[in-house]
N, C-alpha and C positions, 0 to 999 in steps of 0.2 A: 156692560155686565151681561149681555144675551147668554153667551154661554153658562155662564153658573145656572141659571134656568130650564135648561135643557138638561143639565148634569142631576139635577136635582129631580126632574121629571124622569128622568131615571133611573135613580134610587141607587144610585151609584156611590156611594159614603166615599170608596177609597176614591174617585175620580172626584169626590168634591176636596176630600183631605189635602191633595196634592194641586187644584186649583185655587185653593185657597192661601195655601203656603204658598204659591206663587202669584198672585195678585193682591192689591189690596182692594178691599172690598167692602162694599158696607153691608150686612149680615142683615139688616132691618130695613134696606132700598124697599119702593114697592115697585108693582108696576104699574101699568096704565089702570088699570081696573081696580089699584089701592090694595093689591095683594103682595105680601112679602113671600119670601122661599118657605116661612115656616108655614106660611096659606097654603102653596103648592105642594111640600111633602105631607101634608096632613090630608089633603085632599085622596092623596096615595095609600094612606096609614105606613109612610115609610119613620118608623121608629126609631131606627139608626140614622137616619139623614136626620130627623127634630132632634135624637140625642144629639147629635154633633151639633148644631146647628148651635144649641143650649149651653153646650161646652165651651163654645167659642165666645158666647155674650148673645145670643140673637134672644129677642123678645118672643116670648110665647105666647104673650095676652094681646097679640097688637090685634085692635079693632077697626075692622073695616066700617068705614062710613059712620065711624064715631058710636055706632048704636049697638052691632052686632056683633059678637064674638066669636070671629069663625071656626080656629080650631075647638075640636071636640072635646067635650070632658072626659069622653072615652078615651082617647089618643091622649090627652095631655095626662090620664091615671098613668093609662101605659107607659107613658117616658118615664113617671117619678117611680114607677115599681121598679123599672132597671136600672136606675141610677144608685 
């Protein structure tokens, strides 16, 4: 799954839309460090990659390391205002 990572670091929506339709993928993987893709485009504030991410099924509230919840309540406002 390396490349959806990098795609996502990117902030590239249509290059994930089109990786996604072509792989199957699990949308809530983490990675070594217990970060999922919605960890890493949050980290960005890419709001269009969390939207899609959302669209697809991906968790918004996944908690790294069981205690802390990484993305932001600022970022996670922003999704549900444009949705």
């Amino acid at each position: 799954m390396g490349d959806v990572w990098w795609i996502v670091k990117s902030g590239d929506v249509d290059d994930l839309k089109e990786y996604v339709d072509k792989n199957k993928i699990d949308l809530n993987a983490t990675n070594e460090q217990g970060r999922s893709l919605a960890h890493v485009a949050a980290d960005y504030n890419f709001v269009d990659i969390l939207t899609y991410l959302h669209s697809k099924g991906a968790k918004m509230d996944v908690r790294k390391n069981k205690s802390f919840l990484f993305i932001s309540l600022f970022t996670f406002f922003k999704i549900f205002c444009l949705i």
